[in-house]
N, C-alpha and C positions, 0 to 999 in steps of 0.2 A: 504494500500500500504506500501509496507518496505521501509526503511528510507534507505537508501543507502551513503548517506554522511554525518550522523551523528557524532559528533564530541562533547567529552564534551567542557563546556564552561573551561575561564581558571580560575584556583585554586590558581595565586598568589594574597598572599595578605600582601607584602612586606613593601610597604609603599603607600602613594596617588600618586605620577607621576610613580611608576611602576604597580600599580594595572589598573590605568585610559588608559596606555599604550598597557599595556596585554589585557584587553576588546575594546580596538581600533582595534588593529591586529587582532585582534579575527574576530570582523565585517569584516577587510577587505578580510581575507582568505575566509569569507565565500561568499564575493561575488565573488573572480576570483575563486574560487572554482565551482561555477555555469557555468563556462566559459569551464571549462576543458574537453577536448574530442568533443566537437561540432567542428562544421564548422563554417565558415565565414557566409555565410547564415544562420544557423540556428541561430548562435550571432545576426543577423540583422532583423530576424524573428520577426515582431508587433504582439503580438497574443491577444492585448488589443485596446481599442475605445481609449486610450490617446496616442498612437503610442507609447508606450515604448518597447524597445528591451534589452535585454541582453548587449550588446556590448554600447548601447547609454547608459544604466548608469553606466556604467564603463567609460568612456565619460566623464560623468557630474561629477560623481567621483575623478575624476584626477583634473579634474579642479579645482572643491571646494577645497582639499586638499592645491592648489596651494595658492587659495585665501585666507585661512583662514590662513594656517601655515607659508606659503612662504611669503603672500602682509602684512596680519594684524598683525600677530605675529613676524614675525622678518622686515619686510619692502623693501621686493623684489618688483621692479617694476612689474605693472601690468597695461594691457591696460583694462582703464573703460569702453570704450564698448563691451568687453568681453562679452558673454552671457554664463549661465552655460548650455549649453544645450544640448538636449540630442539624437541630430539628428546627425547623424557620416555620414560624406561625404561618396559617393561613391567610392572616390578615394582612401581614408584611410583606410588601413588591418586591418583586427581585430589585426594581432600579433601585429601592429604596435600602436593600443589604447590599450590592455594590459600591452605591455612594457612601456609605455609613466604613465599607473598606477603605475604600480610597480618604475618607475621610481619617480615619486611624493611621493609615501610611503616614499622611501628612502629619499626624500629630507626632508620630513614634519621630520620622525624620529628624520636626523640630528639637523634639528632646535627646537624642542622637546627638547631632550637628553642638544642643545648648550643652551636654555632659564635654563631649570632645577631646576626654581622654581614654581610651581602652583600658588602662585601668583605675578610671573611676568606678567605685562600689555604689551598690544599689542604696538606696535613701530607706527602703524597706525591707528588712531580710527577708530569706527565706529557709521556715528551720533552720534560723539561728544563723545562717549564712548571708552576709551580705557582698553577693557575687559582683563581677566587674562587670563594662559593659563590653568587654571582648567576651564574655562569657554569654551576656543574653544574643550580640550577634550571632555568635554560633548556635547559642539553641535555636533561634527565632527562623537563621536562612536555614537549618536541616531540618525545622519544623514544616517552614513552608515548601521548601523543595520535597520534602516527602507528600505532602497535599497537592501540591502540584502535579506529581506522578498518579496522582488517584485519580486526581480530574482530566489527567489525558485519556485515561484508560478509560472513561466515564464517556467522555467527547467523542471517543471513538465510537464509541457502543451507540452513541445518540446519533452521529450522522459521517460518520468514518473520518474524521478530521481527525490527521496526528499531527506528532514535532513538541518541541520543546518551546 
């Protein structure tokens, strides 16, 4: 099958928080890249046994970005029963969880860009840990590059569109 949204990966290699950056962004275009052209329905579309959909990890996405960059790294309130998950209300548009991502990117960035040392420590531990932020880069770009592999496989299955 041809790749149809293949993309190379990115080729800066500036320094550690703009290389760690450019391979975050990278992950995350390739998941709302998954999104692009579908419906609302086909975003909500389960075509697996663990009910994941397109649109619910973008979802879970938003969120996480929230918790990691917004709560732990710089100390934005966050309600602890929050669940990261990835079931998206009926009542909720897809435009309306896209933008709500895209909206989270931009806030993680800001607070990214405002910390600007890799290793500055989080404002809020975690179990007693207060990690750096070359530590949530890494969790955050293998979190969404692993999401991102779901959602190819997903994209596929909904109208044969592959690539990274």
């Amino acid at each position: 099958m041809a790749e149809t949204q293949r993309e190379p990966v990115p080729r800066i290699d500036s320094g550690e928080l703009d290389t760690a950056l450019a391979f975050l962004s990278f992950a995350r275009h390739c998941v709302l890249k998954k999104a692009d052209g579908l419906s609302d329905e086909q975003l909500r579309r389960v075509l697996v046994g663990s009910g994941t959909c397109i649109l619910g990890l973008v979802q879970h996405l938003a969120e996480v970005e929230r918790y990691w960059f917004g709560h732990h790294l710089i100390g934005s309130d966050w309600d602890a029963g929050r669940e990261h998950g990835m079931t998206v209300p009926a009542d909720r548009g897809a435009a309306e969880v896209l933008r709500d991502y895209r909206a989270a990117i931009e806030d993680s960035d800001r607070a990214i860009r405002g910390v600007g040392d890799p290793d500055a420590r989080f404002t809020i531990p975690v179990d007693g840990t207060r990690h750096t932020l070359r530590w949530v880069l890494a969790h955050m770009t293998s979190e969404t590059a692993r999401h991102a592999g779901h959602a190819d496989i997903l994209r596929e299955q909904l109208d044969g569109t592959t690539g990274r």
